[in-house]
N, C-alpha and C positions, 0 to 999 in steps of 0.2 A: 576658510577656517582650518587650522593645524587639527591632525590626527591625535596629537596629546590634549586639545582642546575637546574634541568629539570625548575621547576618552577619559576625561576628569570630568565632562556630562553624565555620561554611562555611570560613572563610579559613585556620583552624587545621588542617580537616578537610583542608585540601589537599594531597596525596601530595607535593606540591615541599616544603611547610612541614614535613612532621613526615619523610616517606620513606616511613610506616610503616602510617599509619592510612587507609584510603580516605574520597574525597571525598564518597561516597555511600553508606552502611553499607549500601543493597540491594544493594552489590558484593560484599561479601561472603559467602565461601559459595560461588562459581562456581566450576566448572572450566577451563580453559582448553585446551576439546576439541575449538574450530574450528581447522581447519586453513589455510592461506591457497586454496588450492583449493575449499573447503566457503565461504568469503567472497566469494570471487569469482563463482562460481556462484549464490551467493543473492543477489548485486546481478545478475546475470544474469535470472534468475529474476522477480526483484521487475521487471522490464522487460517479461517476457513473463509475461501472465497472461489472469484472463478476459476483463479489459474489450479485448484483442484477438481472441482467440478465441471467443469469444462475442458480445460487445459491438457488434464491427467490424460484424455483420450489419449489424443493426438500424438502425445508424447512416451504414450508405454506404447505406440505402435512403433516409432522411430528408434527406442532407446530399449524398449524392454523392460523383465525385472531389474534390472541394472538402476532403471529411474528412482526404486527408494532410495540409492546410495545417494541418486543427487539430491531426494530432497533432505536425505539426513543432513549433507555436508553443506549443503547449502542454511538448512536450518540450523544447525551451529554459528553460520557467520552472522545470520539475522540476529539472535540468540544475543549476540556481542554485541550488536548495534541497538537492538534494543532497551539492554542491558544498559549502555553506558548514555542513551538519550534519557533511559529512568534516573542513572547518577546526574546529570545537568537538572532535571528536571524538580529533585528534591533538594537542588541547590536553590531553585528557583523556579518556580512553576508560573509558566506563561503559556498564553493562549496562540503567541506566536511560535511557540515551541523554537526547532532547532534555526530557525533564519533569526529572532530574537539573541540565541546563543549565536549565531555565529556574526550580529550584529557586534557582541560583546567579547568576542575573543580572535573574528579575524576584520572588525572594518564593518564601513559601510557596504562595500562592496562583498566581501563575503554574503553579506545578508542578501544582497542585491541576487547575485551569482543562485542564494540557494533558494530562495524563495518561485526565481521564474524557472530554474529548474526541475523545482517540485511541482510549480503548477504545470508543468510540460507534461510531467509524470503522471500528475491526476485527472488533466481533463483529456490525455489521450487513453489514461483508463478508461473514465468516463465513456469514450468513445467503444474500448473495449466490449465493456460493461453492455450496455446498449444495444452494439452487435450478440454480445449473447444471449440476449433475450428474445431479441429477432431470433436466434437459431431454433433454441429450445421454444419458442410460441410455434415455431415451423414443426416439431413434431407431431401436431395434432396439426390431423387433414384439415379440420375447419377452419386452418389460419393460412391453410397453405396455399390459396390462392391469393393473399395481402402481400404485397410486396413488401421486401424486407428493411426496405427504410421506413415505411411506412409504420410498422410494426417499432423500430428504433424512434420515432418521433414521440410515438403517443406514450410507450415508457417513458420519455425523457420528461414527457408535460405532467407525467405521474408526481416522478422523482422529487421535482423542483416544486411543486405545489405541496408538499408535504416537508421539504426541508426550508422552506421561508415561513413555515408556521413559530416555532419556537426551541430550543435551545434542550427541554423538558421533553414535546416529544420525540425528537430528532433520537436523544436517548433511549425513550419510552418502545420507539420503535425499534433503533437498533438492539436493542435486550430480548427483545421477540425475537426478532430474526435471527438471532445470535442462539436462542434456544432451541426454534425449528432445526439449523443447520446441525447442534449437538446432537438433539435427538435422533436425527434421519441418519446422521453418519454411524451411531451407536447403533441405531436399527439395524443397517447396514451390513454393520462389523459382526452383528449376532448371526443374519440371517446369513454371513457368508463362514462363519463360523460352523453356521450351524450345517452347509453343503457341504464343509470339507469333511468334518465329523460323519455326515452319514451316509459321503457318495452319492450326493445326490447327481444327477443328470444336468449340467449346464449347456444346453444348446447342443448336445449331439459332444461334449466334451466331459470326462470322469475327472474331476476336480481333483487338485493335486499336486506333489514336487512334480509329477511327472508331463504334467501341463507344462512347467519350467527345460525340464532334462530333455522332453520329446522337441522343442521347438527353437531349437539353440541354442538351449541353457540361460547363464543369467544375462552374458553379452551376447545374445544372438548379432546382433549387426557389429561386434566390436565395442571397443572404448570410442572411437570418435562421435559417434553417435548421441553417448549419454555428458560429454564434455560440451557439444553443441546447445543440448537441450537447457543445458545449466541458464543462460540467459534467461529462459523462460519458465524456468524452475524460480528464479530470482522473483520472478512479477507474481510470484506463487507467494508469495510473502510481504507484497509489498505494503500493506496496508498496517502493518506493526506497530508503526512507528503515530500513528492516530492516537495511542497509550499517553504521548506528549504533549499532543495536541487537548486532548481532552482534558487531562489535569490542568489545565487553566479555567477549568469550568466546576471545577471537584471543590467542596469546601476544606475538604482533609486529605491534598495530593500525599502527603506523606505516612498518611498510613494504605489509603487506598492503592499506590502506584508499584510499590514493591511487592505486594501480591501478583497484582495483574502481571509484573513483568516475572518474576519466578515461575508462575505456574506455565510460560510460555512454549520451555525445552518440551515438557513434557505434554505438550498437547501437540508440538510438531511430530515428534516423537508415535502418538499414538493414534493422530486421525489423519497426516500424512504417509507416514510411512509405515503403518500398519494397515492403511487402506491401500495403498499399493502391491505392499506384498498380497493381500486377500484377492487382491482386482489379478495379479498374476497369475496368483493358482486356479483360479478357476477358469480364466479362459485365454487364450495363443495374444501375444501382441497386435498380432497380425488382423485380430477380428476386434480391437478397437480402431475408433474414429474419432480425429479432430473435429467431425463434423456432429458429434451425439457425446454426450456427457457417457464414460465408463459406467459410471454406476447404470444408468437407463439401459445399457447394453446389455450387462448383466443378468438385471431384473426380466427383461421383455423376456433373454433367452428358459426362463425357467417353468412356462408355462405361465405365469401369471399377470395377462396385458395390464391390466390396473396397476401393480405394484410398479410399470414403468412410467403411467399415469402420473404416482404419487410423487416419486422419486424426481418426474421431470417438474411438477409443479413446485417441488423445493428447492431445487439449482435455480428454478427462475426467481425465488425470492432473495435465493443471495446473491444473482447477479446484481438486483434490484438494492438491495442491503450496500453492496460496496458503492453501485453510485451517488447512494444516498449520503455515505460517508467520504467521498471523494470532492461532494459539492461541499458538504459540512467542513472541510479540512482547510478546501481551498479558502472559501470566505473566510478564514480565521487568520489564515497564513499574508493572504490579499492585503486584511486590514491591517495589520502590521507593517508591511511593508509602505501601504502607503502615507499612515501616520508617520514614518519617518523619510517620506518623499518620493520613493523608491517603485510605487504603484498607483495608476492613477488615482485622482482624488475621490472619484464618487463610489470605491472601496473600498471607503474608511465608513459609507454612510451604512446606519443602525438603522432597523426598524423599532418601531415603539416596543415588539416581543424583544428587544436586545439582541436582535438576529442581525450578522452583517450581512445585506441581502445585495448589495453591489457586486462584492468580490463573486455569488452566487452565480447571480447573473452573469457574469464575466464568463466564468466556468464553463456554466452553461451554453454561451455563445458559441465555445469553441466546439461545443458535442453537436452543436446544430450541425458543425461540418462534418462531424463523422455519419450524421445522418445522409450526408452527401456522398459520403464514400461508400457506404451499405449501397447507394444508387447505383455509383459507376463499379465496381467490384467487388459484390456482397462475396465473392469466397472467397478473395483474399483481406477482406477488412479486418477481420480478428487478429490475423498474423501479421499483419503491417503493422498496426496501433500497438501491437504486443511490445514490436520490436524498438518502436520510437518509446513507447512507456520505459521500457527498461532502460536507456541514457537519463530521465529523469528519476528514477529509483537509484542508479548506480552512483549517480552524482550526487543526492539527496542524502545516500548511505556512506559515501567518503565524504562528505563533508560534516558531518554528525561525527566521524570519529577523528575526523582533524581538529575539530572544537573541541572532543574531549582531549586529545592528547594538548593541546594548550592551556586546557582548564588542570591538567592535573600538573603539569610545568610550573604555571602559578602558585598553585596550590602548594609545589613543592618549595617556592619562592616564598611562601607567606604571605602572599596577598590574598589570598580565598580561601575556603575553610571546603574541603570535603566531606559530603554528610558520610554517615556509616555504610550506608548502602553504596557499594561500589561497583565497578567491572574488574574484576582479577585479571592478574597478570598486564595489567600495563606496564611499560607502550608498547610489549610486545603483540599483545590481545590487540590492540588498535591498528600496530601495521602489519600485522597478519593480515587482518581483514580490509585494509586498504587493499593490498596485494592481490589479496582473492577476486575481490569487487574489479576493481582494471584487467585482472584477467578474466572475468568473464566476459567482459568488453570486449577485448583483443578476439576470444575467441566466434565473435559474430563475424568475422571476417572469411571464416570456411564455411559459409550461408553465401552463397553468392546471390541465390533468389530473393533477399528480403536483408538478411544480417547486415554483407556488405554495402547494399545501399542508407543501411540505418547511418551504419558509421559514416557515410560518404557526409551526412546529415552533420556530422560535427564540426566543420569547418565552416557550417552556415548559421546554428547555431550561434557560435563561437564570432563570427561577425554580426549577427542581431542582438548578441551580448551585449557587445563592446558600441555596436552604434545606440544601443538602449542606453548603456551608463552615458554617455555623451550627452543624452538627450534629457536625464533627468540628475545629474550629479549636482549641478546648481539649486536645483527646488532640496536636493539630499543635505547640503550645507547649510541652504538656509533654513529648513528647516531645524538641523542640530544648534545653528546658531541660536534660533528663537526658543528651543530648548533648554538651552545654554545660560541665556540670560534670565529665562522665568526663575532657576531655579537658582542663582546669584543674587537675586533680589531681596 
């Protein structure tokens, strides 16, 4: 079948052109049981996750105060990416989200490329995810003789029995969790407020610029340091773009979605890099760990064991929140792809709740193996899955702005109508941020321990790609064919 065949499908398939039939047969089948609250909350959500509650240690010990610069600048480029997924999205709101768009503006293959790239991305979160709840279960002695796969297994049997119930709770609960993690970071920010304010004693340190001035300043370790962390600053945001995804389950994407994505700058802004600056001044880089959430560091040091209690039982709900979201994503992403050929057939299947519990499963299979890797090198399992998750984010986040820079080309061509809600400054806004995205890439290369071998990881990819399209390009055509002709009839 010809590429202008596939795409006089596509164009027929369009809800404007017929009214009737969806652009993306994996929409079908959904129910439309997020609420604008349940939307809002998961772009919330997708903001606050582990790569700051966990992440944040590790990396104000490496990088210093220097790291809010990265999450500013980093959250700026997100910022644009999620920005211009919300313009795709109120063009057309699908549950396939951006592998849907990028079905429609670069190919089959585009969609092919972004769909197994993003599930690389989520179920090695996933794998993430898992490991850090092993870690934080390990702060309390009572768990600390469980081994830490162990501990990664039975979170995962948690996760996945509550995200194959239904579409309603999946929301119901992410909107919880999404309110714990606001509150506790707002706690937080008062109760570190409220140290700097009255000097109070943090751990044998006087809170302060001079917590910063006395210990290297803001680059203690230099600039190469906070240029490295960037990668991982990345996966600190990765979850954004779930604002997409969701709106295929929203009855009103178009009023719901351009809040959620506005209110976004300004929460990176305020619970990323205001909690870094606070997490600086009060105590040396140096006396954080990759291995304990900052915040719990903090807390412990102030005289009150409980308040590290609290704090650690709320990082472990949002490790738990993203993987909840990371299975949720993928089953949606799954089913799309394989209603047009592109992933296997048994995740396209729905359960009677309208949940695609295939792709789940799928997901899920793959984390069984990071339960494998918490076995063989539980200390370096978070920093390895960190660094593979970030190739599926960086790929996932250039390919969202490659489809928009083609959607606005058209658009300037007169074949598609741009809603009002846009990204400013296109295509400069877009290949900026392509630009930035490849080079944080590039920069995993001065990581010899983990970075360099992520990247080594692209050439293998890169042929699983290609022997993948081989293997399903013909189920891909025939399938558009059979598409093709339903809708000619």
């Amino acid at each position: 079948m010809s590429k202008d065949a596939v795409d006089t499908a596509q164009a027929a398939a369009h809800p404007q052109a017929t009214g009737t039939i969806p652009a993306d047969a994996g929409d079908a089948g959904y129910s439309k049981g997020l609420k604008a609250r349940h939307v809002n909350m998961i772009a919330i959500g997708g903001a606050i996750g582990t790569g700051l509650f966990l992440g944040a240690g590790g990396r104000l010990r490496d990088a210093g105060p220097a790291l809010a610069i990265a999450y500013l600048v980093c959250g700026v480029f997100a910022f644009f990416v999620v920005r211009a997924l919300g313009e795709l999205v109120l063009y057309r709101p699908s549950s396939g989200s951006f592998v849907s768009y990028a079905r429609e503006f670069l190919g089959e293959k585009g969609a092919y490329v972004a769909g197994w790239m993003y599930f690389l991305n989520w179920s090695t979160t996933g794998i993430a995810d898992i490991t850090a709840i092993a870690l934080y279960t390990h702060y309390w002695s009572m768990f600390t003789s469980i081994p830490q796969w162990v501990l990664a297994l039975i979170a995962l049997a948690v996760v996945l029995a509550v995200n194959l119930i239904s579409v309603k709770i999946f929301g119901e609960m992410e909107f919880w969790f999404a309110i714990i993690k606001v509150a506790t970071l707002v706690g937080f920010m008062l109760i570190g407020i409220f140290l700097l304010a009255t000097q109070h004693d943090v751990g044998g340190q006087t809170p302060g610029v001079s917590v910063i001035t006395d210990n290297g300043g803001v680059f203690p370790h230099g600039v190469m340091p906070v240029v490295l962390v960037m990668q991982g600053v990345i996966f600190a945001y990765a979850a954004l773009e779930l604002v997409g995804v969701a709106a295929g389950e929203t009855a009103e994407p178009e009023k719901v979605v351009p809040r959620a994505v506005n209110s976004i700058m300004w929460r990176v802004a305020l619970f990323y890099v205001g909690s870094v600056v606070l997490l600086a001044l009060l105590l040396p880089g140096s006396l954080y760990s990759g291995d304990e959430s900052p915040f719990v560091t903090v807390l412990s040091r102030i005289g009150v064991p409980a308040a590290g209690d609290v704090m650690n039982l709320v990082v472990l709900t949002a490790a738990m929140s993203s993987l909840n979201s990371g299975l949720y994503s993928t089953g949606r992403i799954l089913r799309s792809m394989a209603m047009a050929g592109s992933a296997p057939k048994f995740t396209s299947v729905m359960s009677r709740s309208q949940v695609p519990y295939g792709g789940i499963l799928l997901t899920c299979g793959v984390c069984v193996l990071g339960v494998g890797l918490n076995y063989l090198v539980p200390s370096k399992a978070f920093e390895i899955v960190l660094n593979v998750a970030s190739l599926g984010i960086i790929s996932t986040w250039v390919i969202i702005m490659v489809c928009h820079l083609v959607f606005v080309r058209r658009a300037r061509a007169g074949l598609v109508a741009r809603p009002h809600f846009r990204l400013p400054g296109s295509p400069v806004t877009e290949t900026a941020t392509i630009v930035f995205l490849l080079a944080c890439l590039g920069m995993m290369w001065n990581d010899p321990e983990v970075g360099r071998k992520t990247l080594l990881l692209i050439p293998v990819l890169a042929v699983m790609l290609v022997a993948g399209w081989f293997g399903v390009r013909r189920r891909v055509a025939r399938t558009a064919d059979q598409e093709l002709g339903s809708l000619t009839q």
